[in-house]
C-alpha positions in Angstrom: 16.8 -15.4 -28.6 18.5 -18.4 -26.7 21.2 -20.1 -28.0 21.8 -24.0 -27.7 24.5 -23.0 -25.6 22.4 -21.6 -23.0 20.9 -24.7 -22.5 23.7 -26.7 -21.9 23.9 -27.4 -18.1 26.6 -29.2 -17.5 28.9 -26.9 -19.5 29.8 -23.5 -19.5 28.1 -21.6 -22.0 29.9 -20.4 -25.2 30.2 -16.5 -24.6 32.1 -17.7 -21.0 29.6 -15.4 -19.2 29.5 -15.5 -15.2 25.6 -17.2 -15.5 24.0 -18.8 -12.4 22.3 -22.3 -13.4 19.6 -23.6 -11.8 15.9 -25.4 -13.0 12.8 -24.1 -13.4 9.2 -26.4 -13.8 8.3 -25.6 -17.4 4.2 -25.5 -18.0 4.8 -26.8 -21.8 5.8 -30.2 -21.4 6.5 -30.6 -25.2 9.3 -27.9 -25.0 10.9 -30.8 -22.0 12.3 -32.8 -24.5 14.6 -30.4 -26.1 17.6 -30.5 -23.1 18.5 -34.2 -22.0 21.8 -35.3 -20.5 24.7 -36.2 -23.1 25.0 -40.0 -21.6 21.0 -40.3 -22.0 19.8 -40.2 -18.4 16.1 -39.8 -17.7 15.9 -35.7 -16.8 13.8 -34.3 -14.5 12.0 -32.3 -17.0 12.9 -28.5 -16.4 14.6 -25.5 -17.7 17.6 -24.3 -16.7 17.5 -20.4 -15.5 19.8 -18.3 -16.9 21.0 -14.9 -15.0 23.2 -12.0 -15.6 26.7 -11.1 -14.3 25.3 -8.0 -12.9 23.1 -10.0 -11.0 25.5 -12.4 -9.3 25.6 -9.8 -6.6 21.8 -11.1 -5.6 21.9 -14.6 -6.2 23.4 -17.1 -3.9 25.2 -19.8 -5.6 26.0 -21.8 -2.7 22.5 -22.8 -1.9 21.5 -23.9 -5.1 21.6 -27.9 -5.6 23.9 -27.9 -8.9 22.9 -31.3 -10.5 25.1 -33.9 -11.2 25.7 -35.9 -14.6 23.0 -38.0 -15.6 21.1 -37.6 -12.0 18.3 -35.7 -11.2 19.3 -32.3 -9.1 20.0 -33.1 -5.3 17.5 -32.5 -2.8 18.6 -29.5 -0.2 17.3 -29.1 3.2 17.3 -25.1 3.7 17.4 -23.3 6.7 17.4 -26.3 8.8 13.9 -26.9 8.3 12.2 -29.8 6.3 11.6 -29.5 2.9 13.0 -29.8 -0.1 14.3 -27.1 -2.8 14.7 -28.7 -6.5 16.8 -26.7 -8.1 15.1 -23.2 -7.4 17.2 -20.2 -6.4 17.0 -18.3 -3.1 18.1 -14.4 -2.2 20.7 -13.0 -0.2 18.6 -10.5 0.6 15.1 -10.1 0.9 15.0 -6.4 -0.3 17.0 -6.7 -3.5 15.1 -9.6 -5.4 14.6 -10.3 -9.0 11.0 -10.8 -8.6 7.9 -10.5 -6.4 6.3 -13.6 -8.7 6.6 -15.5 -11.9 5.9 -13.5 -15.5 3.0 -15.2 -16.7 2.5 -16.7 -20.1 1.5 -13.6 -22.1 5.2 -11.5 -20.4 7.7 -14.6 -21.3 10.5 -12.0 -21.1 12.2 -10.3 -18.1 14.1 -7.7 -17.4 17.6 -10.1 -18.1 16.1 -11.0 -21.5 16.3 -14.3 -20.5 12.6 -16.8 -21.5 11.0 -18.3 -18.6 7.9 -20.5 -19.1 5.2 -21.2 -17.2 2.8 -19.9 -15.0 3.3 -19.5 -11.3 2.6 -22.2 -8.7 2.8 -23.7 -5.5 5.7 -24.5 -3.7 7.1 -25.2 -7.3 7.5 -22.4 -9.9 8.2 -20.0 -6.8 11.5 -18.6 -6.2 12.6 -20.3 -2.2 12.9 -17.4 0.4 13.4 -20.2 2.7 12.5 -24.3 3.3 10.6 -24.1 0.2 7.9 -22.0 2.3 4.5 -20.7 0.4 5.3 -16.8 -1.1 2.4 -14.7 -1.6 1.7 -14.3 -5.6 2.2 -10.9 -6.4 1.8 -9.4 -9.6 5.1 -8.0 -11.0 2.9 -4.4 -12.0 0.8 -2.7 -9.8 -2.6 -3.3 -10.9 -5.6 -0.7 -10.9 -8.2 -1.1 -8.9 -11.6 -2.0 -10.0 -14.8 0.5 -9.0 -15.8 -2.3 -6.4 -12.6 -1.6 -4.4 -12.6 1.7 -5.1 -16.0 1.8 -3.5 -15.3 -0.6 -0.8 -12.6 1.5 0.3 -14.0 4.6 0.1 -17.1 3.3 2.5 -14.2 2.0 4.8 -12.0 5.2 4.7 -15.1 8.1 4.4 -18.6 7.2 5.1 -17.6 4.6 7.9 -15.8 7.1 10.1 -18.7 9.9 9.3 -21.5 7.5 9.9 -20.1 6.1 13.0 -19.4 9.7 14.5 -23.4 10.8 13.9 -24.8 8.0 15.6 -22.4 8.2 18.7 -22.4 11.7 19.4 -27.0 11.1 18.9 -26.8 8.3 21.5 -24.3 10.2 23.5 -26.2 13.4 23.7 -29.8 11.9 24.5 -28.2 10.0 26.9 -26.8 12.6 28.5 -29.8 14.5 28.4 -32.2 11.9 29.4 -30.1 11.0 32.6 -29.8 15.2 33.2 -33.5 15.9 33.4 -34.0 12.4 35.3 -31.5 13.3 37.6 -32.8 17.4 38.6 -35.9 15.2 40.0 -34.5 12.9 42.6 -31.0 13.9 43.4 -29.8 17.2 44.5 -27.0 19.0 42.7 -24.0 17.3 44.5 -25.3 13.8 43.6 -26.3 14.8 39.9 -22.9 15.9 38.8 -21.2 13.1 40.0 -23.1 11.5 38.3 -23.1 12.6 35.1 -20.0 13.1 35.3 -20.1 8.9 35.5 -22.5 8.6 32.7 -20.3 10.5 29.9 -17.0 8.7 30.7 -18.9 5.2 30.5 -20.6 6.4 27.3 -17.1 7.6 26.2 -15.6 4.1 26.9 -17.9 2.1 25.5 -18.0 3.8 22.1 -14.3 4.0 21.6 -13.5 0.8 22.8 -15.8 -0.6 20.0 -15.8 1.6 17.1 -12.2 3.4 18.1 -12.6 6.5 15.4 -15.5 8.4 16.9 -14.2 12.2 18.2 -17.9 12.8 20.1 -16.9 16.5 20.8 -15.5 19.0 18.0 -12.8 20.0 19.5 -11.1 16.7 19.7 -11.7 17.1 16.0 -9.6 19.9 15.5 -7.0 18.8 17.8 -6.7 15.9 15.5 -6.7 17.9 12.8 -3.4 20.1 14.5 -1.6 16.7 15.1 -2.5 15.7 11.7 -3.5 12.3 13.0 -7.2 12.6 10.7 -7.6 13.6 7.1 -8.0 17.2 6.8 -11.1 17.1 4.5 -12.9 14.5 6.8 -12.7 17.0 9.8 -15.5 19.2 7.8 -17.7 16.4 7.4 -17.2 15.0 11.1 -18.1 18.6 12.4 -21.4 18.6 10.8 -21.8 14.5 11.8 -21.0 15.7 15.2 -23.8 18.9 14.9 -25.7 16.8 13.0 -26.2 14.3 15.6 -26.7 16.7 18.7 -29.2 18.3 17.1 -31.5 15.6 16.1 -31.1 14.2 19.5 -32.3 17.7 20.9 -35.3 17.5 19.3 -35.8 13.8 19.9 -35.5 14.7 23.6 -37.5 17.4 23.9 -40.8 15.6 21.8 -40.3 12.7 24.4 -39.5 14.7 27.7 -42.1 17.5 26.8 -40.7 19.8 28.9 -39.5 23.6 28.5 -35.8 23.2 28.0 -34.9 26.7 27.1 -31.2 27.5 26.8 -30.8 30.8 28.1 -27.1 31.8 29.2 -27.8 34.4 31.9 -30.4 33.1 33.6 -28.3 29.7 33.5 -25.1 31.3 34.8 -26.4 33.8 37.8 -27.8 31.0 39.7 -24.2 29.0 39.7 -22.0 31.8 40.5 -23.0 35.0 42.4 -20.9 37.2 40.6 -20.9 39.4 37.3 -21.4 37.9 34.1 -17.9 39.1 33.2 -16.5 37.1 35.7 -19.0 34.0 35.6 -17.8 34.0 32.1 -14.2 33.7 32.9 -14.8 30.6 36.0 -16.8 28.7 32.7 -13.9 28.9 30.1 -11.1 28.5 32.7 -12.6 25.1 34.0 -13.1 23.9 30.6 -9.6 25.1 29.8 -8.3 22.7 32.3 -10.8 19.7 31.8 -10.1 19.8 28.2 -6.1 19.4 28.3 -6.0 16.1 29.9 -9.0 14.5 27.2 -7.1 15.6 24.1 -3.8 14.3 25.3 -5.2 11.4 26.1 -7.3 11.3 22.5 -3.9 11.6 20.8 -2.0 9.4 22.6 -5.1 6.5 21.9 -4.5 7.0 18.3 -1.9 6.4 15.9 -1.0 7.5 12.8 -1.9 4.9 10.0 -1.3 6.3 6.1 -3.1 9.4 7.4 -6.0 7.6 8.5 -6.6 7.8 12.4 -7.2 4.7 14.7 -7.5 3.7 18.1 -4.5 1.6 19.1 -6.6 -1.7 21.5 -5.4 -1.0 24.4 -7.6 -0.9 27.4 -5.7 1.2 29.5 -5.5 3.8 27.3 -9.4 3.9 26.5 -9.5 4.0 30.9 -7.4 6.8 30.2 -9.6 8.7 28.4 -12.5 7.9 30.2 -11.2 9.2 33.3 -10.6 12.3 31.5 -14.2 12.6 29.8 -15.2 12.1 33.9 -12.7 14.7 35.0 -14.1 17.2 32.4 -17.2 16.6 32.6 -17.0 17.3 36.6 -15.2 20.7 36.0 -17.9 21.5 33.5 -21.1 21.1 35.6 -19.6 22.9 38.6 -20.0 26.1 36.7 -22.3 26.0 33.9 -25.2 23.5 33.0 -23.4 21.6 30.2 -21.2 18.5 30.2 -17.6 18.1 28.5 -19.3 18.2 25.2 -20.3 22.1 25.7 -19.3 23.4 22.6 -21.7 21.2 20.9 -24.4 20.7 23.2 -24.5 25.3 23.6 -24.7 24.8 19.6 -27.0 22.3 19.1 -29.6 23.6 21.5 -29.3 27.4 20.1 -29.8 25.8 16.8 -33.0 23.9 18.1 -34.1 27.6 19.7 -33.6 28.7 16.1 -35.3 26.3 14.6 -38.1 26.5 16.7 -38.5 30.3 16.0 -39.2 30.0 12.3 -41.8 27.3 12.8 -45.3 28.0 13.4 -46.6 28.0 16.6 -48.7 25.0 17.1 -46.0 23.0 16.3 -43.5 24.8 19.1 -45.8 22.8 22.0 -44.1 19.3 20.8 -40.9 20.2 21.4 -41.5 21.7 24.9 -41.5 25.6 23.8 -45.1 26.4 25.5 -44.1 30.1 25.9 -43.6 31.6 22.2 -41.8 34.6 23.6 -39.2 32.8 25.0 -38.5 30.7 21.8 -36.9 34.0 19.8 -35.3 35.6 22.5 -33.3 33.0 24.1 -30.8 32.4 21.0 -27.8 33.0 22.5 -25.4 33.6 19.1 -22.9 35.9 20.6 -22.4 33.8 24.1 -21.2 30.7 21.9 -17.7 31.9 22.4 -17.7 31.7 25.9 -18.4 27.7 25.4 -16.0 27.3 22.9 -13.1 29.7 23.8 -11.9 27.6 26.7 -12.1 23.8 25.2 -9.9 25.0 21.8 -7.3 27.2 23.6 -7.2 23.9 26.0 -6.5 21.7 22.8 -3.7 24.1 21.4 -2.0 23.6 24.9 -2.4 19.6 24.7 -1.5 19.2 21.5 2.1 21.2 22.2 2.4 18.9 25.6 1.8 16.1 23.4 4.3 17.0 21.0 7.1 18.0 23.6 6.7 15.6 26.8 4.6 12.7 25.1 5.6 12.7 21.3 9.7 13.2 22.2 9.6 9.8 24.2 7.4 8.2 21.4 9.8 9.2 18.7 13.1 8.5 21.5 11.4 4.7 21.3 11.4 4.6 17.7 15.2 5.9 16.7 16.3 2.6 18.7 18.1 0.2 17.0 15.4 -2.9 17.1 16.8 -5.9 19.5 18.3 -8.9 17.0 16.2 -11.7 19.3 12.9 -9.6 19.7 10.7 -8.9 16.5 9.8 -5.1 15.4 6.4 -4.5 13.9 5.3 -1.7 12.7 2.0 0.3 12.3 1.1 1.0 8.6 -2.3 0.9 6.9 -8.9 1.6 6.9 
């Protein structure tokens, strides 16, 4: 309990501690009256404050305007700015504070022991971290969250990212089909994969450059995962967003195109390369091997790390970046098999359709452009999915240890530097 001592400011107290004085705005302006100066002078109404030696250490005497006898405390121009500071108490340090804000009226006591009325407020109650600036009101505990933030952010954290991956890899993959089949019409094969190979690196930089968290093929997903730049249980759910979304837009294309588009691996590959399917096998995975390298370093070096959460840093030549890639792979792809850069999924999706197909009855085949019923069961090709998916993930082991020893060495050579005094530092922490 305070002592009438403590409230003496312009006298030491009686237990001679080392206390800092200063005023702070009381909110009960009946309690005002109590302190007023011995020779009867009009006061400026507030409490003094109160602080512990073992807090002299954090408080900076100097720049506190110690008032005089009889007068009202002296205003203070801080940090050569304008403004004013009326007896209110600034830091040394920013990091070693007494408080973030004010204890409101129901917590009158502090960690000193020491009463302090009032409720926080504006430019007044607020302890000066400089020209008497606005401070952020901050609650001294951390407070739970309610179950409308919770929600919010798990839409903003979860769903968003698995949402926004099922409809880019839908648009991407109809796209990509619908400019295919338009293509084997009225361009040779020359013209068609250039082409294409056009088509998925704009669809690629459009998408990223707006919604910067879609993966579009699965194997950028797992290199992401191996990086640790996404949440390990949202790489299950982006997988099946990712099949998901292929699949759909399989079926979508083949009820609009009505055509026969039978995945069928042999009969695919023989035409391409003139060679055994041993070593037709081996050209597909090696190109992919190589196309996929340069897209998943350029995938991890677009994102950054953000309290585990991954997003797309805005930089447009890094989204370039990985369009050229997408191009580059995409190019490699279609020079030896039928698929794009997104093989693993498109092989997938379309056995899956084959599948699909096989179980329903047979009138219903003829919408989705399977005419001949024999061909509907025997052209699932389960045990060649490994030679579409064998390449792309031993090409994303390789990336992601490039990354890590030419890319990520630099990156982290960058961050050990002491910051320059005259140029600011900010850094990335977080949906």
């Amino acid at each position: 309990m305070a002592t009438p001592n403590e409230f003496d400011i312009y006298g030491p107290p009686a237990n001679q501690r080392a206390n800092y004085y200063g005023t702070y705005p009381g909110k009960n302006k009946g309690k005002r009256s109590d302190t007023r100066p011995p020779n009867g002078a009009p006061h400026n109404g507030e409490f003094p404050l109160l602080h512990e030696s073992s807090q002299q250490n954090i408080l900076n005497g100097s720049l506190m305007d110690w008032p005089s006898p009889g007068l009202p405390p002296t205003p203070v121009v801080a940090n050569g700015g304008v403004g004013h500071r009326n007896g209110f108490m600034r830091r040394k340090d920013f990091g070693d504070g007494l408080y973030v804000s004010t204890p409101n009226r129901a917590r009158r006591f502090d960690e000193s022991s020491y009463r302090s009325f009032g409720q926080r407020r504006m430019d007044y109650s607020q302890v000066n971290l400089g020209g008497n600036s606005s401070v952020k009101n901050e609650p001294l505990e951390q407070t739970e969250l309610t179950t409308k933030q919770k929600l919010k952010l798990t839409c903003a954290h979860i769903f968003r990212p698995i949402i926004a991956e099922l409809i880019v890899v839908f648009l991407c993959t109809i796209i990509h089909l619908r400019v295919k089949q338009s293509l084997e019409i009225r361009f040779p094969n020359a013209a068609k994969i250039v082409l294409l190979s056009l088509t998925d690196g704009i669809l690629v930089l459009s998408f990223v450059s707006v919604l910067r968290t879609v993966h579009i093929n699965p194997v950028v997903t797992v290199a992401n995962l191996f990086v640790t730049t996404t949440k390990w249980y949202l790489c299950p759910f982006i997988l099946l967003s990712q099949l998901l979304g292929a699949t759909v837009a399989v079926f979508l294309n083949s009820a609009v195109h009505n055509s026969e588009t039978i995945f069928d691996m042999e009969s695919e590959l023989r035409p391409l390369l003139a060679i055994d399917d041993l070593q037709a096998a081996c050209q597909v995975m090696f190109n992919q091997f190589l196309g996929t390298i340069p897209v998943i370093v350029c995938h991890i070096h677009f994102t950054t790390l953000l309290n585990g959460t991954f997003r797309a840093e805005p930089s447009i030549f890094r989204v370039i970046g990985l369009s050229a890639a997408v191009s580059l792979n995409t190019f490699l792809g279609l020079l030896t098999s039928p698929l794009s850069w997104n093989s693993p999924l498109m092989a997938l999706a379309l056995t899956i359709q084959r599948f699909i197909l096989s179980l329903l009855p047979k009138s219903t085949n003829r919408w989705f452009g399977a005419g001949k019923d024999a061909t509907v069961a025997q052209n699932m090709n389960w045990h060649n999915q490994y030679i579409f998916w064998l390449g792309p993930l031993l090409g994303a082991l390789v990336a992601c240890i490039l990354y890590r020893v030419v890319v990520g060495s630099r990156i982290a050579h960058q961050a050990s530097r002491k910051p320059s005094p005259t140029r600011k530092n900010f850094s990335c922490s977080n949906s």
